[in-house]
NUPAKE-937975 format. One line per field, with one value per atom (N, C-alpha, C, CB): residue number from 1; residue in one letter; atom name; x, y, z. Coordinates in steps of 0.1 Angstrom, whole numbers, m for minus. Glycine has a CB too. Example, Ala and Ser with C-alpha at 12.3 -4.5 7.8 and 13.67 -1.06 7.14 Angstrom:
<atoms>
num = [1  1  1  1  2  2  2  2]
residuo = [A  A  A  A  S  S  S  S]
atomo = [N  CA  C  CB  N  CA  C  CB]
c1 = [132  123  132  113  128  137  129  141]
c2 = [m57  m45  m33  m45  m22  m11  0  m6]
c3 = [78  78  78  90  71  71  79  57]
</atoms>
This chain:
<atoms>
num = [1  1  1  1  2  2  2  2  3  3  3  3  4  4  4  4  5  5  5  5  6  6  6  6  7  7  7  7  8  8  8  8  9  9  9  9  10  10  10  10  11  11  11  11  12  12  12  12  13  13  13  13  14  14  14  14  15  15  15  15  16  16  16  16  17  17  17  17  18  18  18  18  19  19  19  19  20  20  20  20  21  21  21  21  22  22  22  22  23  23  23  23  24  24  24  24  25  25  25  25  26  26  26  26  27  27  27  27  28  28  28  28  29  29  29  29  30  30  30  30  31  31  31  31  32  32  32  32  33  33  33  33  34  34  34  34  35  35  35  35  36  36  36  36  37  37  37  37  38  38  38  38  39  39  39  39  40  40  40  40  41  41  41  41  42  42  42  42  43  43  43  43  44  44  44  44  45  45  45  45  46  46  46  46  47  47  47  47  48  48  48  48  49  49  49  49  50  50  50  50  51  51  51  51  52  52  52  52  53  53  53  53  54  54  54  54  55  55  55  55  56  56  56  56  57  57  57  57  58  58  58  58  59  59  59  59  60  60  60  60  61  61  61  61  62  62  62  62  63  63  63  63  64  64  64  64  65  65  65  65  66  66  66  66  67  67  67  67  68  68  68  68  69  69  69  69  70  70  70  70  71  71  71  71  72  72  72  72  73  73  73  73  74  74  74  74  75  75  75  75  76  76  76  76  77  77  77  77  78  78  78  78  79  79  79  79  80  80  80  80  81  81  81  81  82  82  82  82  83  83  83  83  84  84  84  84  85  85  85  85  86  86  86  86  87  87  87  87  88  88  88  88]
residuo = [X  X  X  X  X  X  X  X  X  X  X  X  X  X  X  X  X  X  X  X  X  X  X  X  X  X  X  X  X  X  X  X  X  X  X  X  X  X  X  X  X  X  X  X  X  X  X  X  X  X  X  X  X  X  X  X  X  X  X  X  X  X  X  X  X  X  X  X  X  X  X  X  X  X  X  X  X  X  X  X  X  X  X  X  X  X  X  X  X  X  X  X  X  X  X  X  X  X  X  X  X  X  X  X  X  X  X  X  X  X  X  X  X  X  X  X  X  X  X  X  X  X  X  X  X  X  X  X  X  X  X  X  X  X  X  X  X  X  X  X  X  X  X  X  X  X  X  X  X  X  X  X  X  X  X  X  X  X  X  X  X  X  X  X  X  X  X  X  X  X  X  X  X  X  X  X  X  X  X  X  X  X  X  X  X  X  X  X  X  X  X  X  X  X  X  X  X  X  X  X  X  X  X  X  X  X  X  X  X  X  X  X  X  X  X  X  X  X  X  X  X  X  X  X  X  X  X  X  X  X  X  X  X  X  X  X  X  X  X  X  X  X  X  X  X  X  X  X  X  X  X  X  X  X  X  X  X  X  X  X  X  X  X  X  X  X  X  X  X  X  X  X  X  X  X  X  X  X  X  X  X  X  X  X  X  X  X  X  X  X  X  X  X  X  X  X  X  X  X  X  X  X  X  X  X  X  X  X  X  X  X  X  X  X  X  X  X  X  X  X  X  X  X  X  X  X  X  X  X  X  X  X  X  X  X  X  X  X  X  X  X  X  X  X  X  X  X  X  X  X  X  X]
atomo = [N  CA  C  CB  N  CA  C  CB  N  CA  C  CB  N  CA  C  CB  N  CA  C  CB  N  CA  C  CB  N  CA  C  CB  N  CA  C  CB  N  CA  C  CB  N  CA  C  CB  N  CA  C  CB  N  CA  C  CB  N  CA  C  CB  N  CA  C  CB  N  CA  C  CB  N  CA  C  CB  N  CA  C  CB  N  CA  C  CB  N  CA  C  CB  N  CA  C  CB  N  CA  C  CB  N  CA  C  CB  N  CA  C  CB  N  CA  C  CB  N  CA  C  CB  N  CA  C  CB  N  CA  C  CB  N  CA  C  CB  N  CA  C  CB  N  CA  C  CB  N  CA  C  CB  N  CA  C  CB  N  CA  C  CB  N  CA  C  CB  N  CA  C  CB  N  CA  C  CB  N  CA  C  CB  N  CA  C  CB  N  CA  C  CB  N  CA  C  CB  N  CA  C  CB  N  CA  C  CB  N  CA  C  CB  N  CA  C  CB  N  CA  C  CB  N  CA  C  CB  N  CA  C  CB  N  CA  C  CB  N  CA  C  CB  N  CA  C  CB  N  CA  C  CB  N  CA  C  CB  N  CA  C  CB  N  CA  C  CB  N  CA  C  CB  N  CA  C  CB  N  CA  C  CB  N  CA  C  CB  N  CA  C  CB  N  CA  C  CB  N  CA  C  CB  N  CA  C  CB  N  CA  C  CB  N  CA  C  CB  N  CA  C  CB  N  CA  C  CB  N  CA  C  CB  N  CA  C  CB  N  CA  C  CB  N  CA  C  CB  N  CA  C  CB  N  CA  C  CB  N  CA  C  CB  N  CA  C  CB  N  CA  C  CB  N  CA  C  CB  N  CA  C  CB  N  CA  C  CB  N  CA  C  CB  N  CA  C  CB  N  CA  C  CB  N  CA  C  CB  N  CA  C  CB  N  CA  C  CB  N  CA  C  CB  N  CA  C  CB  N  CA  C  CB  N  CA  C  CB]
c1 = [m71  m74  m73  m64  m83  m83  m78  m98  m69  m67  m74  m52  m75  m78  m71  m92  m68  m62  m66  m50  m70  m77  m66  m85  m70  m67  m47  m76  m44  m33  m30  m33  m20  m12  m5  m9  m10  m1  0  m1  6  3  m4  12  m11  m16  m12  m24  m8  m4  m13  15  m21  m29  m20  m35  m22  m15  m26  0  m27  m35  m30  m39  m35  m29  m37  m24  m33  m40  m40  m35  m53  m56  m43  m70  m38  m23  m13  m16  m16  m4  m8  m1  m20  m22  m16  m25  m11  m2  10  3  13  22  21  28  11  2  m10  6  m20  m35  m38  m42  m44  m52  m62  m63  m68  m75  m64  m89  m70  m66  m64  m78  m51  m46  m43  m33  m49  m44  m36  m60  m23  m16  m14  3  m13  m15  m1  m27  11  20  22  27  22  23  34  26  27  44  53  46  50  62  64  59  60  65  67  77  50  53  37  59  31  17  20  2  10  7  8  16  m3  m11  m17  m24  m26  m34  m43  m41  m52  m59  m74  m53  m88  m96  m110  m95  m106  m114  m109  m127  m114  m104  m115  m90  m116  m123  m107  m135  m112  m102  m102  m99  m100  m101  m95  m94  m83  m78  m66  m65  m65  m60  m48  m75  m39  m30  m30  m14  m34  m28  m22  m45  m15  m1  m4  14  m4  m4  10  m19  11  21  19  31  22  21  35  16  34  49  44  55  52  52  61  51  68  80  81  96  85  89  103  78  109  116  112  132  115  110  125  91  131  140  139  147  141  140  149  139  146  156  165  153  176  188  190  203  181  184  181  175  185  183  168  192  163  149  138  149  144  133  136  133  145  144  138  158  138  126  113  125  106  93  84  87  72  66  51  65  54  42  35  39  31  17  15  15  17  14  4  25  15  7  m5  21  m1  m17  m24  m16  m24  m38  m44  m32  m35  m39  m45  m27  m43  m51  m61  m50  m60  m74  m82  m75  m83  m90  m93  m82  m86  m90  m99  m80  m104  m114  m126  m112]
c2 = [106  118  115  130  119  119  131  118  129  141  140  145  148  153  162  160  153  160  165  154  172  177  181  187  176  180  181  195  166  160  147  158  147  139  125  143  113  105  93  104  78  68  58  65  55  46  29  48  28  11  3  7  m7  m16  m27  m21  m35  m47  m56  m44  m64  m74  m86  m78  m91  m100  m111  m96  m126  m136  m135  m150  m147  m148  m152  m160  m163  m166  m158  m175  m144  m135  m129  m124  m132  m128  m124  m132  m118  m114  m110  m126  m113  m102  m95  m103  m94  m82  m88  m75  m73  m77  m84  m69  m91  m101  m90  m120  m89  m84  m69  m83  m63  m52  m39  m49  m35  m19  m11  m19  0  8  21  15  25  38  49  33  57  72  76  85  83  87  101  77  111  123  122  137  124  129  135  134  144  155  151  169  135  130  138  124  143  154  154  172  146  137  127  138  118  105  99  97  86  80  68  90  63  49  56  36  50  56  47  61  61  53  56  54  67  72  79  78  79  87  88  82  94  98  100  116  98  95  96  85  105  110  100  124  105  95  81  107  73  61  50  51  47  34  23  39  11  2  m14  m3  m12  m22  m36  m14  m43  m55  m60  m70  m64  m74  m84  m68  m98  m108  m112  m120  m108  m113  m127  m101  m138  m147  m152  m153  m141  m142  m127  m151  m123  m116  m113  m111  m103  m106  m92  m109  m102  m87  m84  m89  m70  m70  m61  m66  m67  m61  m50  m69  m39  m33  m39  m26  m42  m47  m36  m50  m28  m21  m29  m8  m27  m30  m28  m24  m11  m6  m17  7  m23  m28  m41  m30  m47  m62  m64  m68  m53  m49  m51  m35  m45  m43  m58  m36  m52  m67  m65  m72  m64  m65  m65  m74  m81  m90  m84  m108  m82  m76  m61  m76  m52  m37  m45  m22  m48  m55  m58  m68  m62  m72  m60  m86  m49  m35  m31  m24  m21  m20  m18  m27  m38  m43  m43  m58  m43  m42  m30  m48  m17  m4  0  5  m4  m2  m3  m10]
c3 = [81  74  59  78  51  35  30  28  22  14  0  12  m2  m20  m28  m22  m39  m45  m61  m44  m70  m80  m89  m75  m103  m115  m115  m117  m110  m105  m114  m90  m127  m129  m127  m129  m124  m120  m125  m109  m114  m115  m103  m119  m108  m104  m102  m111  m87  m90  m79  m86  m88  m85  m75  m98  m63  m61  m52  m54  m60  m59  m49  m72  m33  m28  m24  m19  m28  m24  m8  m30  m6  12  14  19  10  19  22  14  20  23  38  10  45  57  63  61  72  85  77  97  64  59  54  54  46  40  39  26  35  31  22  28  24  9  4  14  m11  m19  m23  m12  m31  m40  m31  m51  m33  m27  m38  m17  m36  m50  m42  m61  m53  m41  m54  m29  m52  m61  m59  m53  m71  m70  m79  m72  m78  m87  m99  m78  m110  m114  m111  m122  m107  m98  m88  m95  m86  m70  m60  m70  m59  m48  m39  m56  m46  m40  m43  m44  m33  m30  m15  m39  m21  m6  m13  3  m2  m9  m15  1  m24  m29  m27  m42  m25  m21  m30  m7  m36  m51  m56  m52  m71  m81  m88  m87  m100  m116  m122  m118  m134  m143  m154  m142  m163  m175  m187  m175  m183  m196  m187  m211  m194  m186  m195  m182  m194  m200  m190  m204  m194  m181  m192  m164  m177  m177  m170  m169  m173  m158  m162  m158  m151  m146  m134  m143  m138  m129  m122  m137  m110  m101  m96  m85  m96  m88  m77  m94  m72  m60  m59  m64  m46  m45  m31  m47  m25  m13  m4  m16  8  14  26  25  30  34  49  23  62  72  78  79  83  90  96  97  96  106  116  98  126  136  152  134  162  174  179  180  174  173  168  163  155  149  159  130  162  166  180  167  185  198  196  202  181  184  189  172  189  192  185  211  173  158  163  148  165  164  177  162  188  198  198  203  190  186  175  176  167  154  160  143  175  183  190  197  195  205  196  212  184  171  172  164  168  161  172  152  185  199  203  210  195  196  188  195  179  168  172  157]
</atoms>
């Protein structure tokens, strides 16, 4: 489902991923929408855009941190990611 949202305030964060990040995340550009009033936001998949400041920043590491639940140590990812992509 798309939402829209109009004549709404925010930021905009670009994150750009090389191919080698496959199966951990998507390779190429995700953009996600945050309100100022942090009270919208989602990925974002068009916008217009009046006025604009941008920032880059280059990360070269990052970490990523898993749930330590029993729940999560059950699931079986690549299993649901294969049901998914076979439901499409």
């Amino acid at each position: 489902m798309n939402i829209k949202y109009e004549n709404v305030s925010g930021t905009i964060v670009a994150l750009g991923c090389p191919d080698y990040v496959q199966g951990i995340n998507l390779p190429g550009w995700h953009l996600h929408f945050i309100s100022d009033a942090k009270t919208k936001g989602d990925q974002l998949l068009d916008a217009s855009i009046k006025i604009a400041h941008a920032q880059i920043d280059y990360i070269n590491n990052f970490s990523m941190a898993f749930p330590e639940t029993a729940d999560f140590a059950k699931l079986k990812l690549k299993t649901q990611q294969a049901e998914e992509k076979s439901n499409k």
